[in-house]
C-alpha positions in Angstrom: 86.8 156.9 -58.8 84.1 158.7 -56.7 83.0 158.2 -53.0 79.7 156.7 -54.7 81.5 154.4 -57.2 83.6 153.3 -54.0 80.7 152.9 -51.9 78.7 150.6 -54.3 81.7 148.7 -55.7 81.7 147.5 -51.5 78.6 147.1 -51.4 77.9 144.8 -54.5 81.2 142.8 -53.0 79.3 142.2 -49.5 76.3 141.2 -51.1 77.3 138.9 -53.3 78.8 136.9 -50.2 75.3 135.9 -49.6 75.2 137.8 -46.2 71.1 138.7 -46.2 71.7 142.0 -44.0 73.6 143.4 -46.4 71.5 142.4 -50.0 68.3 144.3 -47.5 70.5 147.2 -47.0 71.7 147.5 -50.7 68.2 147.3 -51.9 66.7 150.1 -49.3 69.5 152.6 -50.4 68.4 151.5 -54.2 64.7 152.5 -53.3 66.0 155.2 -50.8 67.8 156.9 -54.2 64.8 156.0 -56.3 63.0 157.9 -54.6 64.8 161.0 -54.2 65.0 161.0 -57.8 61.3 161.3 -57.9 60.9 163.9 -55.4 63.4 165.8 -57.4 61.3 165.1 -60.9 58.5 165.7 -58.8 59.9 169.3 -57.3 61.3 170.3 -60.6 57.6 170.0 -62.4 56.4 172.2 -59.6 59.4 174.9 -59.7 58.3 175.6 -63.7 55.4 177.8 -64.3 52.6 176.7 -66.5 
């Protein structure tokens, strides 16, 4: 397994204890890597010429 399997295999284990803190911070690295994806979709459409 991979560092980022690891890390949200934790993650997923700490939320589901019901601990608040931790549900926030597993849903602001989900919209954290939402939105780098779009910056990258965003970057890529820019890189191509028309």
């Amino acid at each position: 397994m991979n560092t980022a399997t690891n890390a949200a295999s934790t993650r997923n284990a700490v939320a589901a204890k019901g601990n608040w803190l931790a549900r926030l911070r597993a849903l602001a690295l989900h919209a954290l890597n939402l939105h780098l994806q779009n910056c990258a979709v965003i970057a890529e459409a820019h890189r191509r010429p028309q």
